[in-house]
CHARMM-style PDB file with segment names, atoms N, HN, CA, C and O in Angstrom:
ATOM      1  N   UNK     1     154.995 318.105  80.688  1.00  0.00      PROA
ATOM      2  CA  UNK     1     154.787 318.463  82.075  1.00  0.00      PROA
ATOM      3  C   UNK     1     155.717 317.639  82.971  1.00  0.00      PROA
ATOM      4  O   UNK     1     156.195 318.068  84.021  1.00  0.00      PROA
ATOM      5  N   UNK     2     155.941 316.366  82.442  1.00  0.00      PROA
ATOM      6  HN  UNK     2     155.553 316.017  81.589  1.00  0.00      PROA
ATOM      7  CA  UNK     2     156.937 315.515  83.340  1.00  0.00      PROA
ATOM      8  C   UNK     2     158.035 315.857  83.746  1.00  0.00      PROA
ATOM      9  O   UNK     2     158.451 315.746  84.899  1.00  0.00      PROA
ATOM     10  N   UNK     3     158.794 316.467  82.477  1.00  0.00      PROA
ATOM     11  HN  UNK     3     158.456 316.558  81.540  1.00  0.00      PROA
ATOM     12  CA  UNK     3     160.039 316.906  81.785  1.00  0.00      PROA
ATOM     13  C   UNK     3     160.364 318.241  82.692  1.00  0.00      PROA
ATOM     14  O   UNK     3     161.483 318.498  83.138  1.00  0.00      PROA
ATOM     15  N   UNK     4     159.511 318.823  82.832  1.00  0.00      PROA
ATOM     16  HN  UNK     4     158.603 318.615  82.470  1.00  0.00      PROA
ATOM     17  CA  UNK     4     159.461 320.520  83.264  1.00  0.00      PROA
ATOM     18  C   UNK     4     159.465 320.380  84.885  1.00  0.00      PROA
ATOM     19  O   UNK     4     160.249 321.180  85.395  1.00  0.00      PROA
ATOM     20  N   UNK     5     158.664 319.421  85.967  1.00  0.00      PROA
ATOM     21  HN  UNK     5     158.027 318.771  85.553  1.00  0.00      PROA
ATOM     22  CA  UNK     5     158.873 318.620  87.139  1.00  0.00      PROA
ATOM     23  C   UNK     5     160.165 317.993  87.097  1.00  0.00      PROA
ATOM     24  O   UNK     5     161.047 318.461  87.817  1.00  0.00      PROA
ATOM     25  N   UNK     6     160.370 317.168  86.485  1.00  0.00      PROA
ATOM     26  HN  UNK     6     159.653 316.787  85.900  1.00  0.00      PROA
ATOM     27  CA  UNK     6     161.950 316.612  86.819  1.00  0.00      PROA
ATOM     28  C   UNK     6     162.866 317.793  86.338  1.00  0.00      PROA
ATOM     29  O   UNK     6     163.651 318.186  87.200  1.00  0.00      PROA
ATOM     30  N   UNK     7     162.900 318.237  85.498  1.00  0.00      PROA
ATOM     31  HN  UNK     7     162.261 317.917  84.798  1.00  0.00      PROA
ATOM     32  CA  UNK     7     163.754 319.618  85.471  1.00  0.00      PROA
ATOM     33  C   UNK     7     164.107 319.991  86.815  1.00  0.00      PROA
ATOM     34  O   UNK     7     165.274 319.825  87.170  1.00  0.00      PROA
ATOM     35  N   UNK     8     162.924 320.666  87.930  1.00  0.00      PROA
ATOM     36  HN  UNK     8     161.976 320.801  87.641  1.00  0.00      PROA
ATOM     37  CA  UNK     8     163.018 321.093  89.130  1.00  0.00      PROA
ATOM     38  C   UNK     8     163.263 320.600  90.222  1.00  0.00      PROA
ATOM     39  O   UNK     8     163.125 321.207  91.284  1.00  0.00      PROA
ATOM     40  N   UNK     9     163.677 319.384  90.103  1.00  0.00      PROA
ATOM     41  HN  UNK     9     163.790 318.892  89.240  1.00  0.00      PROA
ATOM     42  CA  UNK     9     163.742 318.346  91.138  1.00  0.00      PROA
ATOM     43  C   UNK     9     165.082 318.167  91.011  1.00  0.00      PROA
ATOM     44  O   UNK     9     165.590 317.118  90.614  1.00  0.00      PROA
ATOM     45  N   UNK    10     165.890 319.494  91.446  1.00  0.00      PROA
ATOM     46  HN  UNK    10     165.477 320.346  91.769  1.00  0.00      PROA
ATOM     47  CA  UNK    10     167.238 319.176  90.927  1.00  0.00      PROA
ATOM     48  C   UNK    10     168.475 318.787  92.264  1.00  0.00      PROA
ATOM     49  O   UNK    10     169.705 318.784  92.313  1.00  0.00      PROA
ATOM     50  N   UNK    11     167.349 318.483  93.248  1.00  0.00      PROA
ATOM     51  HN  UNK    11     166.350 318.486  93.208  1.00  0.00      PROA
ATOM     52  CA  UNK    11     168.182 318.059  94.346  1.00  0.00      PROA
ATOM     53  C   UNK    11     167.893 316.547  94.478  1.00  0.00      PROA
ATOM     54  O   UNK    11     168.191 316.001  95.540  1.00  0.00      PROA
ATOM     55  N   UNK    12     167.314 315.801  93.444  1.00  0.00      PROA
ATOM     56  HN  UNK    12     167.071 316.244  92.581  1.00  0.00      PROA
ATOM     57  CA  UNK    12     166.844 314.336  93.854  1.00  0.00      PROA
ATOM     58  C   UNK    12     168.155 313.577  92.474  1.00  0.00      PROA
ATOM     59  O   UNK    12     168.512 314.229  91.493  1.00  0.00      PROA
ATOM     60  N   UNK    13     168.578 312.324  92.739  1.00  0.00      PROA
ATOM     61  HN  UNK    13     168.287 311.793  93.536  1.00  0.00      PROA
ATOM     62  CA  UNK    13     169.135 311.715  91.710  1.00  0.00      PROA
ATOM     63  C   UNK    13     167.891 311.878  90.538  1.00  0.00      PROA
ATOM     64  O   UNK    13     166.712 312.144  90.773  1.00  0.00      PROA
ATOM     65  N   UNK    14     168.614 311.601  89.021  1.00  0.00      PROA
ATOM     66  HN  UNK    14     169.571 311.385  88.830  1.00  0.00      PROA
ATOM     67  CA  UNK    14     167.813 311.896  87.919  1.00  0.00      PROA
ATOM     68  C   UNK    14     166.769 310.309  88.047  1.00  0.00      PROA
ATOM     69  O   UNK    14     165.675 310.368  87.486  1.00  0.00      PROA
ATOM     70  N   UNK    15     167.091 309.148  88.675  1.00  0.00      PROA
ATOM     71  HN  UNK    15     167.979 309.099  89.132  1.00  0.00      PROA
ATOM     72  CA  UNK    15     165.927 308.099  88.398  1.00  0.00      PROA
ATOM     73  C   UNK    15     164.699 308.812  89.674  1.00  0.00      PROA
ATOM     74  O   UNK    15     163.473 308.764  89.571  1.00  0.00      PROA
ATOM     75  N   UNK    16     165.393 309.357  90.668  1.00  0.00      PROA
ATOM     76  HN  UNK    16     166.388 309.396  90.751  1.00  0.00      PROA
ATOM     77  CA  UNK    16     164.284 309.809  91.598  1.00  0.00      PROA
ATOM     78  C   UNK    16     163.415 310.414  90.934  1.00  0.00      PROA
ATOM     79  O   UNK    16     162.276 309.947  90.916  1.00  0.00      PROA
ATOM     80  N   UNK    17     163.713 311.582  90.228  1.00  0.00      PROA
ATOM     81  HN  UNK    17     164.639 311.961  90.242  1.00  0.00      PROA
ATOM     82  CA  UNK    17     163.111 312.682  89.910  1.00  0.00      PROA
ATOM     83  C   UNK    17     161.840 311.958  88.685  1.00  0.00      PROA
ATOM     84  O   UNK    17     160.665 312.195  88.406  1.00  0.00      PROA
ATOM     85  N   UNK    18     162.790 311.090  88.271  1.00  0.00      PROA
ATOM     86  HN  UNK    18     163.745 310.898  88.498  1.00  0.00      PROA
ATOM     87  CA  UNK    18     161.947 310.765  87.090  1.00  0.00      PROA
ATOM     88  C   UNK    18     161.216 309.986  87.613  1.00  0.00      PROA
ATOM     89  O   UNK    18     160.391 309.868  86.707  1.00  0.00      PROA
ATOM     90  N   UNK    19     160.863 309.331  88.418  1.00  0.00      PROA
ATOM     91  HN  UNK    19     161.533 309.427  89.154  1.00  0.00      PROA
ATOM     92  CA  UNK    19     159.625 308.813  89.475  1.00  0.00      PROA
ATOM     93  C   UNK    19     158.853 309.550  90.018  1.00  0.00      PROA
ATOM     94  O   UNK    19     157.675 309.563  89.663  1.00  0.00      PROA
ATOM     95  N   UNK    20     159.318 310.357  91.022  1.00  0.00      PROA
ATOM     96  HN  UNK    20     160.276 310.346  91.310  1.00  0.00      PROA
ATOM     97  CA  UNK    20     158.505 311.466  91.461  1.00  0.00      PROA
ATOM     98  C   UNK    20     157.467 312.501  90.544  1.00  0.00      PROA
ATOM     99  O   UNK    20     156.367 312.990  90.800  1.00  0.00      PROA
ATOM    100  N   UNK    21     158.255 312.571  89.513  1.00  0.00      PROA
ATOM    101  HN  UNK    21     159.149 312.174  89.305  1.00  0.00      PROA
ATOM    102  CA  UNK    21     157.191 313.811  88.607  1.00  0.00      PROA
ATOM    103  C   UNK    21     155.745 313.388  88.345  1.00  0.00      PROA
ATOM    104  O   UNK    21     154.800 314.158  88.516  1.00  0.00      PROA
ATOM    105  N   UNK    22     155.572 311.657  87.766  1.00  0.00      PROA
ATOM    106  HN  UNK    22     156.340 311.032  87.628  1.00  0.00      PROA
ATOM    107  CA  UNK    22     154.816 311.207  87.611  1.00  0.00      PROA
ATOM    108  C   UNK    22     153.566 311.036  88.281  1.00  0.00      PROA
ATOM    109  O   UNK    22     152.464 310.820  87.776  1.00  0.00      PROA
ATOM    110  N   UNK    23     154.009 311.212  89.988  1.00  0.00      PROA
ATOM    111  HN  UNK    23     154.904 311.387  90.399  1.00  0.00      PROA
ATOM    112  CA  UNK    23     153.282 310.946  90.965  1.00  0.00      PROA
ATOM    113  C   UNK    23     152.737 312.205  91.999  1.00  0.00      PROA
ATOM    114  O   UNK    23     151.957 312.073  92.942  1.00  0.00      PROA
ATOM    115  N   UNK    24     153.588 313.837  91.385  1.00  0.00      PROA
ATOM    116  HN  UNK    24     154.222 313.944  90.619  1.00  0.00      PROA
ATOM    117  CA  UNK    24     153.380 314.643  91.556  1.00  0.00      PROA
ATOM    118  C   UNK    24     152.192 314.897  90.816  1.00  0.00      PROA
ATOM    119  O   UNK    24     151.115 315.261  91.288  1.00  0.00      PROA
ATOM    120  N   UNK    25     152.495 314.655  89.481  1.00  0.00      PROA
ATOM    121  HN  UNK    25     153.370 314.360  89.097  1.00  0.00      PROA
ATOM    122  CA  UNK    25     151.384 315.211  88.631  1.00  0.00      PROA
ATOM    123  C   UNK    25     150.033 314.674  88.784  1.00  0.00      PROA
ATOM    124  O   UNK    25     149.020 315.373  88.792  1.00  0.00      PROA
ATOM    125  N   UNK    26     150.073 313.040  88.940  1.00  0.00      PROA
ATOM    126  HN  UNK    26     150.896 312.473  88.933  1.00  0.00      PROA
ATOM    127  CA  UNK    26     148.723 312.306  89.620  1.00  0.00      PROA
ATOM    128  C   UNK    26     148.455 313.783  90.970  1.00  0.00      PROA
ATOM    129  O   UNK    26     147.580 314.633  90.806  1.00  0.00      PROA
ATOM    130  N   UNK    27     149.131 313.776  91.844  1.00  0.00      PROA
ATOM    131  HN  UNK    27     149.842 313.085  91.977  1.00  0.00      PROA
ATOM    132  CA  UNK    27     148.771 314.121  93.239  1.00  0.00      PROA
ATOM    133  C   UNK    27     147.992 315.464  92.975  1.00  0.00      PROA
ATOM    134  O   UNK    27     146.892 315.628  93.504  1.00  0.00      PROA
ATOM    135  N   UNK    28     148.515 316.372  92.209  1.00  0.00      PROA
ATOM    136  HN  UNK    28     149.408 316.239  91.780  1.00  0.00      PROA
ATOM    137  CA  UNK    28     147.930 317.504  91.738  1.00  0.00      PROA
ATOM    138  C   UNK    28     146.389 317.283  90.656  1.00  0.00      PROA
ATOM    139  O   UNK    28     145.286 317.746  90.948  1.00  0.00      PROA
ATOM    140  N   UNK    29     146.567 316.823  89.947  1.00  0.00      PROA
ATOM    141  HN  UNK    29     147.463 316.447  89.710  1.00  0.00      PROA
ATOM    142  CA  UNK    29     145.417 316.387  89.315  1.00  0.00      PROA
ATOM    143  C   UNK    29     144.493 315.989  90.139  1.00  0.00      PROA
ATOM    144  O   UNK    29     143.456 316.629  90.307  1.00  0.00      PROA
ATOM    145  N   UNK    30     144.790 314.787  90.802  1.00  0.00      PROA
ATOM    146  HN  UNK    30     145.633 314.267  90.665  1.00  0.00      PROA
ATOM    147  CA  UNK    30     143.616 314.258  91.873  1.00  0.00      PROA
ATOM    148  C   UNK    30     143.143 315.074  92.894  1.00  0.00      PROA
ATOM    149  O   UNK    30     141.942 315.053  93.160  1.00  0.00      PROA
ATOM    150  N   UNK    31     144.079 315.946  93.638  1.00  0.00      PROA
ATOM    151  HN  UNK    31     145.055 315.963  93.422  1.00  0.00      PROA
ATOM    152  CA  UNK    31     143.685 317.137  94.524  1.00  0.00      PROA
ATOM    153  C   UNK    31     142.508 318.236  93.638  1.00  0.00      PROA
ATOM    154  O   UNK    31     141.340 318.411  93.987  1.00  0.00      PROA
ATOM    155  N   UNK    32     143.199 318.892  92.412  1.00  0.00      PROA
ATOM    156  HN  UNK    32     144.147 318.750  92.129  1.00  0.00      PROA
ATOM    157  CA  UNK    32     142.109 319.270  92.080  1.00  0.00      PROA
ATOM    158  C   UNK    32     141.178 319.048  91.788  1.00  0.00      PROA
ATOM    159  O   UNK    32     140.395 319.957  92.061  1.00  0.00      PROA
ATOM    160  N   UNK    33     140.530 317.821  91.078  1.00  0.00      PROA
ATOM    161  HN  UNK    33     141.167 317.082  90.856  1.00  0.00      PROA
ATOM    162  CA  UNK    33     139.253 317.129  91.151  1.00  0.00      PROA
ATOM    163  C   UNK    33     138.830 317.009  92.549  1.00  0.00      PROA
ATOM    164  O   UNK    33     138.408 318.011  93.125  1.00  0.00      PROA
ATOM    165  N   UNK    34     138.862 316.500  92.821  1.00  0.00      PROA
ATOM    166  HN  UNK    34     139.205 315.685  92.353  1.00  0.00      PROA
ATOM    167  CA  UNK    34     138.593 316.669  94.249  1.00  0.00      PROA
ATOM    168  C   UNK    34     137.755 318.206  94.642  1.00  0.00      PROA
ATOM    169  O   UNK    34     136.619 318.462  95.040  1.00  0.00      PROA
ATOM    170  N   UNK    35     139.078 319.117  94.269  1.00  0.00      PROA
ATOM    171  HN  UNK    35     140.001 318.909  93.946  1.00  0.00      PROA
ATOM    172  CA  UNK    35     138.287 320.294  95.256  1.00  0.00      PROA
ATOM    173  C   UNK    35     137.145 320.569  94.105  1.00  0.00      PROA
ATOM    174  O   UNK    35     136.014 320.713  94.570  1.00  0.00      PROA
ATOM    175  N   UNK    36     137.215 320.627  93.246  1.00  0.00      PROA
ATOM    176  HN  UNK    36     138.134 320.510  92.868  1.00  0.00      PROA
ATOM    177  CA  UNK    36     136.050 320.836  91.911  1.00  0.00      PROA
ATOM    178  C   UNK    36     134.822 320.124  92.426  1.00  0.00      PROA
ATOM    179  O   UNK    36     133.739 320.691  92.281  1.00  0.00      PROA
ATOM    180  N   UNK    37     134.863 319.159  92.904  1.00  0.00      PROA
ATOM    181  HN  UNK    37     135.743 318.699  93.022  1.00  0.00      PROA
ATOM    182  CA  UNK    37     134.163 318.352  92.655  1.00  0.00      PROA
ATOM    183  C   UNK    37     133.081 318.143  94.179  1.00  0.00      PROA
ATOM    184  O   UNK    37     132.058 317.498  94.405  1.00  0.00      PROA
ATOM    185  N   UNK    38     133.864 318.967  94.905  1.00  0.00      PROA
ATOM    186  HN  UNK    38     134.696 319.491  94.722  1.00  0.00      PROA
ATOM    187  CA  UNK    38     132.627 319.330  95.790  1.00  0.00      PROA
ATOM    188  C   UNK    38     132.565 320.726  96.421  1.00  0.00      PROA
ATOM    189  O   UNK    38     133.179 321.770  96.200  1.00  0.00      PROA
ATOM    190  N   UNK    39     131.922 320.490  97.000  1.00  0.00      PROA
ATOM    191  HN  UNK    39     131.423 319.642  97.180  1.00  0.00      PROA
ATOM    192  CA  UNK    39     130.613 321.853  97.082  1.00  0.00      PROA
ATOM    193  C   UNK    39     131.068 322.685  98.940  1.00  0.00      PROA
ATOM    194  O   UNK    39     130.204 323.293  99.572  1.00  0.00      PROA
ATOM    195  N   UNK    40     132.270 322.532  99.383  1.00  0.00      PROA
ATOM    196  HN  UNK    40     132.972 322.038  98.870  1.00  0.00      PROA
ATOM    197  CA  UNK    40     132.675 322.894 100.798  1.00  0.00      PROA
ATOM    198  C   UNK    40     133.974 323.113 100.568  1.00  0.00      PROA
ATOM    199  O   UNK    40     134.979 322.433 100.361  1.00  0.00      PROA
ATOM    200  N   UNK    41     133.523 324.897 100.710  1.00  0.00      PROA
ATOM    201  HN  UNK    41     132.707 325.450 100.878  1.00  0.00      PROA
ATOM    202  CA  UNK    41     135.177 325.446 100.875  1.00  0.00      PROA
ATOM    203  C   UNK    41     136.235 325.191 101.665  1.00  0.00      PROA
ATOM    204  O   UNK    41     137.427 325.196 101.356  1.00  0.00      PROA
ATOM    205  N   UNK    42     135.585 324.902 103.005  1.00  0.00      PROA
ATOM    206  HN  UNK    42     134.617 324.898 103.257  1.00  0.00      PROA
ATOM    207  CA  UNK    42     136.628 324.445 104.267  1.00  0.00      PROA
ATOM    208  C   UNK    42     137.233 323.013 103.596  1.00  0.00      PROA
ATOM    209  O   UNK    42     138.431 322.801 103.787  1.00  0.00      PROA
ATOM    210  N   UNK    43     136.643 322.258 103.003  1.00  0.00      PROA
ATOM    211  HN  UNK    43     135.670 322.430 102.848  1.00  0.00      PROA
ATOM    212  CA  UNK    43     137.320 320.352 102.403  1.00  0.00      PROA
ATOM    213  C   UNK    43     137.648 321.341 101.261  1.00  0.00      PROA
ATOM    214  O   UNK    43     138.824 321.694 101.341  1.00  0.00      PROA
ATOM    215  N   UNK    44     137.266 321.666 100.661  1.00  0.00      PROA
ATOM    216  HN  UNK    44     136.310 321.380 100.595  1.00  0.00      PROA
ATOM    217  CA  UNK    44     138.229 322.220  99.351  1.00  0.00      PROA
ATOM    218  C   UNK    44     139.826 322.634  99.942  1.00  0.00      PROA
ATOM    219  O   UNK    44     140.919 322.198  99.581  1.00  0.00      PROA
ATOM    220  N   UNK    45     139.564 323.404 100.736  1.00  0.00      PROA
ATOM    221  HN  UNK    45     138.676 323.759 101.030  1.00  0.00      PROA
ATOM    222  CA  UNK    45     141.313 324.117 101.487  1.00  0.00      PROA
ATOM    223  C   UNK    45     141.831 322.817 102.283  1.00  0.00      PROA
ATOM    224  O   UNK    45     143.016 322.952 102.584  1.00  0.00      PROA
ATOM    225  N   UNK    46     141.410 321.888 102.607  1.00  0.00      PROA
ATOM    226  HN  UNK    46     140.446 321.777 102.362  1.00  0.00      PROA
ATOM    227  CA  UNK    46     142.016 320.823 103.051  1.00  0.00      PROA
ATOM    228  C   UNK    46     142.514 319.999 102.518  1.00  0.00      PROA
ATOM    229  O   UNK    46     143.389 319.345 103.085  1.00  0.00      PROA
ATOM    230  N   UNK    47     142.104 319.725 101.150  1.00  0.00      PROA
ATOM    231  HN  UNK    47     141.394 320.257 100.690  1.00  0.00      PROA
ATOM    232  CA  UNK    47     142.430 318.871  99.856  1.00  0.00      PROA
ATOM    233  C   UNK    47     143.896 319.474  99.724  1.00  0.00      PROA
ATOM    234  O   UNK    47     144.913 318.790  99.842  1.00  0.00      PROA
ATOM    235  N   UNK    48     143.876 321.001  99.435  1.00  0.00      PROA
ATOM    236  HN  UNK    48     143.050 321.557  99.339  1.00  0.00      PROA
ATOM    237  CA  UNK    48     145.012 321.941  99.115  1.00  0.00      PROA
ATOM    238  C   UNK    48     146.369 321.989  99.964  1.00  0.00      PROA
ATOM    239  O   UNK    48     147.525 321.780  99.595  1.00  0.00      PROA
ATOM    240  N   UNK    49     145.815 322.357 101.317  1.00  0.00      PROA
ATOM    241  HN  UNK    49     144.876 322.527 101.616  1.00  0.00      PROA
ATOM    242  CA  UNK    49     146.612 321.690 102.626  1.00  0.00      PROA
ATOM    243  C   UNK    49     147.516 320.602 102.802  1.00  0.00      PROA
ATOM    244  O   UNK    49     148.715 320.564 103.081  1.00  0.00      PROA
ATOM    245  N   UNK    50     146.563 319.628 102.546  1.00  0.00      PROA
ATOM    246  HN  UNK    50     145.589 319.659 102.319  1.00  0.00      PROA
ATOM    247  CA  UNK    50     147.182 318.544 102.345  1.00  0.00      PROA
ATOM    248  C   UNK    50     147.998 318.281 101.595  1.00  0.00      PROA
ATOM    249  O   UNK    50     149.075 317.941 102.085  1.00  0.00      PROA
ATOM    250  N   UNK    51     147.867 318.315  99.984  1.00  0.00      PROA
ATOM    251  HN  UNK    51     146.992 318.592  99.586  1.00  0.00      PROA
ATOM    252  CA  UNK    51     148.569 317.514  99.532  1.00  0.00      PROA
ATOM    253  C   UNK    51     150.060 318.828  99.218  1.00  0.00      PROA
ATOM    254  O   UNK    51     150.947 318.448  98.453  1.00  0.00      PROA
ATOM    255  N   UNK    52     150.181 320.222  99.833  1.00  0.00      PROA
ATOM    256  HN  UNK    52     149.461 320.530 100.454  1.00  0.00      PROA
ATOM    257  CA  UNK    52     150.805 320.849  99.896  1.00  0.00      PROA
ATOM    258  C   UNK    52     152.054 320.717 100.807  1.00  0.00      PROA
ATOM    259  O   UNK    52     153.199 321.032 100.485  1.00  0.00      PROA
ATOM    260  N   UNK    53     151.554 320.074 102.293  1.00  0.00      PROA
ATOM    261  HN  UNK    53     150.624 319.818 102.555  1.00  0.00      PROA
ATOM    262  CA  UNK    53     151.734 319.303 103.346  1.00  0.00      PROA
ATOM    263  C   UNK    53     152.619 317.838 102.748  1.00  0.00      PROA
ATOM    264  O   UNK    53     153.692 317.624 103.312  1.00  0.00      PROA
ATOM    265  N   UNK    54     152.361 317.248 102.082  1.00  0.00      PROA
ATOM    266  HN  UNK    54     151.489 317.421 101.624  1.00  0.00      PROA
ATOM    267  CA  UNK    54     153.176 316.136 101.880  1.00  0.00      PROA
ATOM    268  C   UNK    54     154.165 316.906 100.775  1.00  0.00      PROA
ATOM    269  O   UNK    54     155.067 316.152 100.410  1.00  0.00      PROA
ATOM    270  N   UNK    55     154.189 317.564 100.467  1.00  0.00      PROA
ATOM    271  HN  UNK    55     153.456 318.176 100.763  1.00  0.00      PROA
ATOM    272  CA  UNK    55     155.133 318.097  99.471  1.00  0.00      PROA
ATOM    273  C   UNK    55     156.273 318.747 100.371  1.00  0.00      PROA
ATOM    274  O   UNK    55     157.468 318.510 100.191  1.00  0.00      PROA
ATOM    275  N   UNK    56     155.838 319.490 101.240  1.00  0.00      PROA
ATOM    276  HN  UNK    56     154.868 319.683 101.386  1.00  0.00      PROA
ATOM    277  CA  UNK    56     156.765 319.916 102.331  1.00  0.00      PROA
ATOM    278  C   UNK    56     157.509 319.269 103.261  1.00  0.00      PROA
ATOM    279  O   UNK    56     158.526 319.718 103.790  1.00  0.00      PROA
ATOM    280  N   UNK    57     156.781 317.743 103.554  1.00  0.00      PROA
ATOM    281  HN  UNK    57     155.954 317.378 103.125  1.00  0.00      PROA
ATOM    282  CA  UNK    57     157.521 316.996 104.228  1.00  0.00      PROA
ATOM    283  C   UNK    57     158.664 316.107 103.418  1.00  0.00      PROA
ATOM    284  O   UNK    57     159.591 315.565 104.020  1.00  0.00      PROA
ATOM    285  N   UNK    58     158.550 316.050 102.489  1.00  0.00      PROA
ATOM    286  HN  UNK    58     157.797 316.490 102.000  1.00  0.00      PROA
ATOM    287  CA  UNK    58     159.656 315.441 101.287  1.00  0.00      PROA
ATOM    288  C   UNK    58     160.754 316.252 101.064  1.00  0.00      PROA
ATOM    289  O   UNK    58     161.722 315.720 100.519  1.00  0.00      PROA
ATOM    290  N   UNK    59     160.838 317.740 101.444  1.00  0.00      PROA
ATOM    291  HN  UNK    59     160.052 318.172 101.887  1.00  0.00      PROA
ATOM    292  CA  UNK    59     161.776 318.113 100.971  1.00  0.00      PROA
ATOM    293  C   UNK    59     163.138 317.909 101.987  1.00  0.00      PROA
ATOM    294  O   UNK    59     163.046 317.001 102.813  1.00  0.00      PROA
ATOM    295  N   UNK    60     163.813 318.341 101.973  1.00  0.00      PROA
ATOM    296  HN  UNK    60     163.888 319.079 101.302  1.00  0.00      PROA
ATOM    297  CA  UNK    60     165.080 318.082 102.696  1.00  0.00      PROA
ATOM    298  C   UNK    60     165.028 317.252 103.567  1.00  0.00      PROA
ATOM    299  OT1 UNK    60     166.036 316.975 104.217  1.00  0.00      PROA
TER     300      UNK     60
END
């Protein structure tokens, strides 16, 4: 999964990328627990929001 993230990260130097994937994959993991893990659709879509939101502000 790391491998397949830094693959796509083909606008970052290769040590970036290979940092970033790691911390993508935490960010996604932890977002979804999260929304699993409770019981409010509106904080569920905010969990999603969010960490969709910091992904968007990283790019260019």
């Amino acid at each position: 999964m790391t491998a397949l993230i830094e693959s796509r990260l083909s606008e970052q130097t290769e040590s970036n990328a290979h940092e970033a994937a790691p911390l993508m994959i935490s960010t996604m993991v932890g977002t979804l627990m999260l929304a699993l893990a409770v019981d409010d659709p509106e904080l569920c879509d905010a969990f999603r929001k969010a960490a969709l939101k910091l992904y968007a502000s990283q790019e260019g």
